[in-house]
N, C-alpha and C positions, 0 to 999 in steps of 0.2 A: 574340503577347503578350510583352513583355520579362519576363526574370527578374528575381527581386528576388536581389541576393546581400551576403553577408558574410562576415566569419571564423568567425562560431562560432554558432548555430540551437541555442538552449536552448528547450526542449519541454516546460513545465509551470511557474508562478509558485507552485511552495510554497515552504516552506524550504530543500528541497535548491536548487530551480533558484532560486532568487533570490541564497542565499550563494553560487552559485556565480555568476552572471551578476555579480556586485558587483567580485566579483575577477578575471574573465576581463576585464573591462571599462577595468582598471589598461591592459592590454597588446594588446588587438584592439578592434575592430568586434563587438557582441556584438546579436544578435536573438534577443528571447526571444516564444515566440507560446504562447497561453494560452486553452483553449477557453472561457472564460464572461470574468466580470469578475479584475481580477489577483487578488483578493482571496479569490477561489473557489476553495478548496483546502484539502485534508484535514488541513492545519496546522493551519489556525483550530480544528479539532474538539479536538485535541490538549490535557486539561485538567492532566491530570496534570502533567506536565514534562518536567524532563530531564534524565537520570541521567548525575551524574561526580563525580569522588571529587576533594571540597573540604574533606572534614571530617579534623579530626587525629586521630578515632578510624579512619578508613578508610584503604583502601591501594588499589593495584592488584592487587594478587593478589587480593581479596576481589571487587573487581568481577568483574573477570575468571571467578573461582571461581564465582560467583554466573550468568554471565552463560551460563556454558560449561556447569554443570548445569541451568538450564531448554532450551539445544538438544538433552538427550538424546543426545548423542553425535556432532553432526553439526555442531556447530562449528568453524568453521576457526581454529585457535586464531593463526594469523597476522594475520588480521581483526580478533579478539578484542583481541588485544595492541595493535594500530596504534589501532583505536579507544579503547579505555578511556585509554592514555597521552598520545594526544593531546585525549583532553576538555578539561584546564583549559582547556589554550592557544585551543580554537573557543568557549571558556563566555566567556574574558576577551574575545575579538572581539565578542560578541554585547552585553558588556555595554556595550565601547569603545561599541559603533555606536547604544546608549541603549537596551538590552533592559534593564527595571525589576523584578531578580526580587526578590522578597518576602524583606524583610529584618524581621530583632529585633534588636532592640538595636546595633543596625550589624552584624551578622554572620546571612550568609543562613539563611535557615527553610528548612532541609530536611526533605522528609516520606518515608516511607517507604511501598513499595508491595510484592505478592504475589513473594516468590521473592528479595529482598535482603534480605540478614546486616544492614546498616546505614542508616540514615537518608541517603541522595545523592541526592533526588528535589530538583532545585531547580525552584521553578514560582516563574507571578506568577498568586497567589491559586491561583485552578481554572480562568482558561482562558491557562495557559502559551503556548499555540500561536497565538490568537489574539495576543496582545502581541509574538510574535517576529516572525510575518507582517505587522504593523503596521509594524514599526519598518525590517523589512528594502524593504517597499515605500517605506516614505519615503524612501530613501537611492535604491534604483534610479528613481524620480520625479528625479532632481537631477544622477543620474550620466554625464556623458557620453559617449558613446561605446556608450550601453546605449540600445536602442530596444524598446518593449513593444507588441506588437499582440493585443490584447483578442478576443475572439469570433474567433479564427482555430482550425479543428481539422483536426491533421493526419492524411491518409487514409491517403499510406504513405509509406515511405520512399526516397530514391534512390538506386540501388547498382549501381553499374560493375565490372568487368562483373556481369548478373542472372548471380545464383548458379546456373543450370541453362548460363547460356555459359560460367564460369568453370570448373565440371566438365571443359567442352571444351577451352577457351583453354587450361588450365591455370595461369591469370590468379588471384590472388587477388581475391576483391571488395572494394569499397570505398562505405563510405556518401559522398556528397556531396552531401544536401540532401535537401529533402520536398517533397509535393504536399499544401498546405496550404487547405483552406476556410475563406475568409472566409464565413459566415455570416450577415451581416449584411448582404451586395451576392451575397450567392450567385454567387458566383466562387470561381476555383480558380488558388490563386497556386502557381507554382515558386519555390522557393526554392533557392538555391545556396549550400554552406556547405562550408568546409575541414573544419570539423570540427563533429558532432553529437551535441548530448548532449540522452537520455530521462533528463526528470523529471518523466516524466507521474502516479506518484504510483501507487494499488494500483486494487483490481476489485470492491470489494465490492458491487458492483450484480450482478454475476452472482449473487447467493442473494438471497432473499424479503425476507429480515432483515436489514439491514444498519445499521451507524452511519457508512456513509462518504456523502457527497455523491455528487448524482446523476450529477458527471463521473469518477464513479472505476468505469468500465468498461470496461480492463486494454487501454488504444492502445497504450498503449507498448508492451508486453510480445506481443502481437499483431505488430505493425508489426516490433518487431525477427526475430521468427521467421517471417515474410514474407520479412525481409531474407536470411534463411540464420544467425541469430545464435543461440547456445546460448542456451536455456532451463532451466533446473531448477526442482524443489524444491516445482512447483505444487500438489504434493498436502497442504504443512504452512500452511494455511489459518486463521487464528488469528480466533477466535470469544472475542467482548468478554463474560465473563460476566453483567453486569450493565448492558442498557440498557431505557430506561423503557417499559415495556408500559402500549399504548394496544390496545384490543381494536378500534377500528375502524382501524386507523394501516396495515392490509394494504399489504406494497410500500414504504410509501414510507420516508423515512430515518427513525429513532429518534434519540430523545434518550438520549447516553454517559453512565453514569451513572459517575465516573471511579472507580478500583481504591484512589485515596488516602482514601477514603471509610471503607473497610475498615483501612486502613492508620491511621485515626484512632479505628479500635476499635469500626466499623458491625459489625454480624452477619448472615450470613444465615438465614434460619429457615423453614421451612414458612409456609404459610396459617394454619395453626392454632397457631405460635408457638412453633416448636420448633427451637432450631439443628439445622443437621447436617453441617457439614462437618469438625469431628474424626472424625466416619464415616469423613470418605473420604482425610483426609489427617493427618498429624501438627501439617503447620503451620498446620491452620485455615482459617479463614477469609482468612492470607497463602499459602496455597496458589497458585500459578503457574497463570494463567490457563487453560490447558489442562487443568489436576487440575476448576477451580472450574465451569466451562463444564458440561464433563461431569458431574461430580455435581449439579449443577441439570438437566442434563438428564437424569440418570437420577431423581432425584427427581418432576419434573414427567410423564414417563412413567409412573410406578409408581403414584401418584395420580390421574391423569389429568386435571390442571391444566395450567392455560397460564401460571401464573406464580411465583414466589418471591417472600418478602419481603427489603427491606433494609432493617434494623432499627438508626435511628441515635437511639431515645428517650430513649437513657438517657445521653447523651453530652450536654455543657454546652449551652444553646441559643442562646446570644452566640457562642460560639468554632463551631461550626457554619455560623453565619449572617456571620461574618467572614471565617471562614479559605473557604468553598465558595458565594460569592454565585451562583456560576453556577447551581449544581444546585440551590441555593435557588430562581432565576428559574424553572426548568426545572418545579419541583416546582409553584410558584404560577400558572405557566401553563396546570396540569393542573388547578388548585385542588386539591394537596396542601400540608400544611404539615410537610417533613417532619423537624422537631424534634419533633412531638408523632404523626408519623404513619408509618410502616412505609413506604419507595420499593415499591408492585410493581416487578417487575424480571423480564427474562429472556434469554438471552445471543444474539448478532446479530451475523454476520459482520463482524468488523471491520480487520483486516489480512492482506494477502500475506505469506509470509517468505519464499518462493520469489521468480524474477521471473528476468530477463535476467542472464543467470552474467558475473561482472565478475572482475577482478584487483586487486588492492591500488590502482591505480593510477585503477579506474572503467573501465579500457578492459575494451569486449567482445571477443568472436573476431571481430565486422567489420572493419575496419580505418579508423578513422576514428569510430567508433561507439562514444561514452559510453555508462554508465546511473547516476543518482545517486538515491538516497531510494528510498522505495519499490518503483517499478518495477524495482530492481537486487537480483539475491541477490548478496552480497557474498561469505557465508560465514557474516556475524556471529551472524545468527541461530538457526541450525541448525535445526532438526526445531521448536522456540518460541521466540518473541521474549518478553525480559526486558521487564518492564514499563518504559516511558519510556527504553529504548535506542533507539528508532527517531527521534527528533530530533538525538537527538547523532550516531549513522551518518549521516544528511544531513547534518551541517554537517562531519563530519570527512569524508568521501568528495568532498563540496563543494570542498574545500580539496582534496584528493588531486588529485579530475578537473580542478583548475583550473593543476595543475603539467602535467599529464599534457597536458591543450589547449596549452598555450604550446611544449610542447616537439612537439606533433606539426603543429604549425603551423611549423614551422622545417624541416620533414623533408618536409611534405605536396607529393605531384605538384602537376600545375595543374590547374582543375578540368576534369571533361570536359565536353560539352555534353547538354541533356537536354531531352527533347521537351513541350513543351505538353501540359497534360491534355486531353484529347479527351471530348467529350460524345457524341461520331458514334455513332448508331445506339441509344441511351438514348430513353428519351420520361418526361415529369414524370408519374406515374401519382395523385399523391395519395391513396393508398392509405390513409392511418394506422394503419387499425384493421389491417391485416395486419402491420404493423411491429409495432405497442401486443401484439397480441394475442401472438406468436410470443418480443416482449421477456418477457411475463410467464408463459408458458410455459418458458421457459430458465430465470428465477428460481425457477421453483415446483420443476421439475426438480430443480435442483440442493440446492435446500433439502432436498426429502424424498430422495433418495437419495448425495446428496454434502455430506452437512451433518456435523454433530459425531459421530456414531457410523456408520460406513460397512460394508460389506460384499461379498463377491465377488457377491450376487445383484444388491445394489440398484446397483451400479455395470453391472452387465453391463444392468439396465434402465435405467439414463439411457444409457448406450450408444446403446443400440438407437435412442430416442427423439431422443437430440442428432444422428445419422445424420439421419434422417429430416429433420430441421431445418435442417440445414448446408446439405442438399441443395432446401432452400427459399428459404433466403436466397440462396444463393449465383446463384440464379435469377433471384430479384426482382432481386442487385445491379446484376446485369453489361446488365441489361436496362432500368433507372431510373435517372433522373436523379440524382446525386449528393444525397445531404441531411445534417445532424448525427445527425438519427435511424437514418438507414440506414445510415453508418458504425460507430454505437457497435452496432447489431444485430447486423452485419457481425462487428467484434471482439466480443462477448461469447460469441456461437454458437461462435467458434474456442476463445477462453478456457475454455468451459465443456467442452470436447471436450478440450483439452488437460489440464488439469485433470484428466478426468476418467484420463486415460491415465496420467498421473503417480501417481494414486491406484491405479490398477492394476494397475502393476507392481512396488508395495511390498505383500510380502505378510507384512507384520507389523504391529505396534503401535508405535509410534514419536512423542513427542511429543504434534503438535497433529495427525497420525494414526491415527483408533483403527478398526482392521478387527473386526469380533464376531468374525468367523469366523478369524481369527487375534490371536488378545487379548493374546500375549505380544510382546517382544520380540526381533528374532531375533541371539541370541549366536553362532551359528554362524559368522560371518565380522566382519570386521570393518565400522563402520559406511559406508552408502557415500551420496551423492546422486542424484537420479535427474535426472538429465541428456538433452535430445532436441535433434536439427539436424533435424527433423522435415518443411524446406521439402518442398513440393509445387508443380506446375505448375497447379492450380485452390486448393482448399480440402484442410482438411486431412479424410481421411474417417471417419474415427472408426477403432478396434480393426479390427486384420482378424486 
């Protein structure tokens, strides 16, 4: 079977990999491969916006300020600095290439969200994300030099020498390409590529609850720790406090109910209509998603309800229905109206901050090996991500990995050569319901013992259980025919294992990690990340 090769193998069509495929595209051969349609991607969910400092009451040191106190101490304050100063200049690209953010009176509407000093939320209306994905997809449709193959999902990645010969060699490894499914001709394409960048996007399919889309079941960040590539940080897990509860909606994705909501002066309240979050925090109801998560989940425990209200009645019902058409759609598809009606609401895994540990630059410890957007810990976020920072880090790291490609495509060997995927000794089992079943056992897992309030028990019992699991999949894989289903099993069981380790070895309270059995903060040392090169010659096997 011939290989398919090029310069540069972009792996995800959101925002990060799309700005970045736009502009690697100026100067190479650029192949971008995207497991569903381009369009599919945890951008479009993105309502809120995109935080940077355009207003004359604001500065960079307030962003920054702002940004450095919700990671709790675990920001890399060189990340910190590189992103916020270079926002305008990725906000004015966005706008050059016909991004339409919601303007007054000719000067943008900026909204303010949980955890910022000042109004830098620029969005269009309430679904921000969808409008940038649009606009970015229109340009890479036209661009030459940029090729897009839709329903391709890659299984692993290609790395000269494999990290257990390189220990020998004493060879550094090198990515040069992936083993990619086509899906849709169920075939397994080789890919060859000088340089390769994950922007596979986060994993929120691994918990019960999620507001991510059903492709955000953590390849990327799997595949690079396959590869021998540093991983951190998996255990600061950021859970959306407010998405829409539907009591029959078990598993599948929720409707985001966005944080600007609040920020336009929503409340949240009991069932029985009683605010409570100066309880739990000073700033409210703008409480940093990690404070608000939790106090709705200690609230919803203590009562023993499954939901909270978000109380937006008292707020104008024109400027409600103008400025958040979305969450109005969202509300009336429920048959709520909610100018006159309270949102249920309850909070739902909604971003990684950890992922594949990167340098200012996007390059990983592989040689040859991006990460951009989500699937990358930069630094920026630290222990929680600032509301509506996670767009503007893709587009500025975007920009970063696309200096960082040009120049290691000037440096890069030749490629090596790389074997055909082998089907030899696989059989199609058509199993589903052992895939289905085992997927939703991993979510259920992870939700009751690795969810918003953690502990050294409940951890040491998903433990046990993801053991048990790993060593099932890992079974069915080696043994069945390739499939979309049996790959994303495949990465989730690892994810949820790793995760679960990272969660393990902080034994403090930290952020968007909160242990019972260690409830404080630990001052003893100074703050640190949790960091693993974790490769194994099978699967990884859980805690030993």
């Amino acid at each position: 079977m011939a290989h398919h090769t090029t310069d540069v193998l972009i792996i995800g069509s959101g925002i990060a990999g799309l700005s970045l495929a736009l502009k690697v595209a100026r100067y190479a051969d650029v192949l971008l491969v995207t497991k569903k349609e381009s369009a599919d991607a945890a951008t479009n969910w993105a309502q809120g916006g995109i935080a940077s400092v355009t207003a004359k009451d604001d500065d960079y040191m307030l962003h920054e300020r702002d940004t450095i106190g919700a990671g709790a101490g675990l920001c890399h304050e060189d990340a910190v600095h590189l992103v916020v100063e270079s926002g305008p200049a990725r906000i004015k690209e966005l706008m050059d290439l016909g991004v339409r953010f919601t303007m007054y009176e000719g000067v943008l509407s900026l909204g303010r969200e949980g955890g910022h000093s000042k109004s830098r939320i620029l969005h269009h209306q309430d679904h921000t994300g969808m409008e940038i994905e649009s606009v970015l997809l229109r340009h890479a449709r036209t661009t030459g030099r940029l090729q897009v193959l839709e329903h391709h999902l890659m299984i692993d990645l290609l790395i000269h020498p494999h990290p257990r010969e390189g220990v020998v060699s004493g060879q550094p490894p090198r990515c040069f390409g992936a083993y990619v499914l086509d899906t849709r001709n169920d075939a397994v394409k080789t890919i060859l590529a000088k340089a390769v960048v994950l922007a596979t996007g986060g994993s929120g399919v691994a918990y019960l609850h999620t507001t991510n889309p059903a492709i955000a079941t953590g390849d990327g960040v799997v595949a690079a720790w396959r590869a021998g590539a540093e991983i951190g940080n998996l255990e600061f897990f950021q859970f959306h406090p407010t998405a829409f509860y539907q009591p029959d909606s078990r598993g599948e994705q929720r409707d985001l109910i966005t944080e600007a909501l609040r920020g336009f002066g929503a409340i949240l309240k009991t069932r029985s209509g009683m605010p409570f979050m100066h309880l739990y925090d000073e700033r409210g109801d703008l409480a940093p998603r990690d404070i608000v998560a939790r106090a709705i989940d200690a609230k919803l425990k203590k009562r023993g309800e499954d939901y909270v209200l978000l109380d937006c009645t008292h707020l104008p019902a024109d400027e409600l229905k103008t400025k958040f058409p979305h969450i109005n759609s969202i509300c009336q598809k429920h048959g709520l109206d909610f100018t006159t009606e309270p949102i249920p609401v309850v909070p739902a895994a909604h971003y990684q901050c950890g992922g594949v540990v990167t340098d200012l630059w996007a390059r990983t410890t592989v040689a040859g090996l991006f990460a951009v957007g989500e699937v990358a810990m930069t630094g920026l976020h630290g222990a929680n991500r600032l509301a509506s920072n996670s767009l503007l880090e893709a587009v500025v790291f975007a920009h970063q990995a696309a200096m960082s490609c040009e120049s290691w495509l000037r440096e890069a060997p030749p490629l090596p050569d790389a074997r055909d995927w082998s089907a030899e000794g696989t059989v199609n089992q058509e199993e589903w319901i052992l895939i289905e079943h085992n997927r939703d056992e991993i979510r259920q897992i992870m939700w009751d013992y690795v969810g918003i309030v953690r502990s050294s028990f409940r951890l040491e019992r998903a433990r046990r259980r993801l053991d048990l699991l790993m060593k099932e999949v890992a079974d069915f894989y080696w043994r069945t025919r390739i499939t979309e289903p049996l790959v994303e099993l495949r990465n989730l069981v690892i994810l949820a294992d790793l995760i679960v380790q990272c969660a393990y070895s902080r034994k403090e309270s930290r952020g968007l990690h909160f242990m019972s059995d260690y409830p404080e903060t630990d001052k003893s040392s100074l703050p640190r990340d949790t960091h693993f090169v974790l490769y194994s010659e099978q699967e990884p096997a859980g805690l030993r």
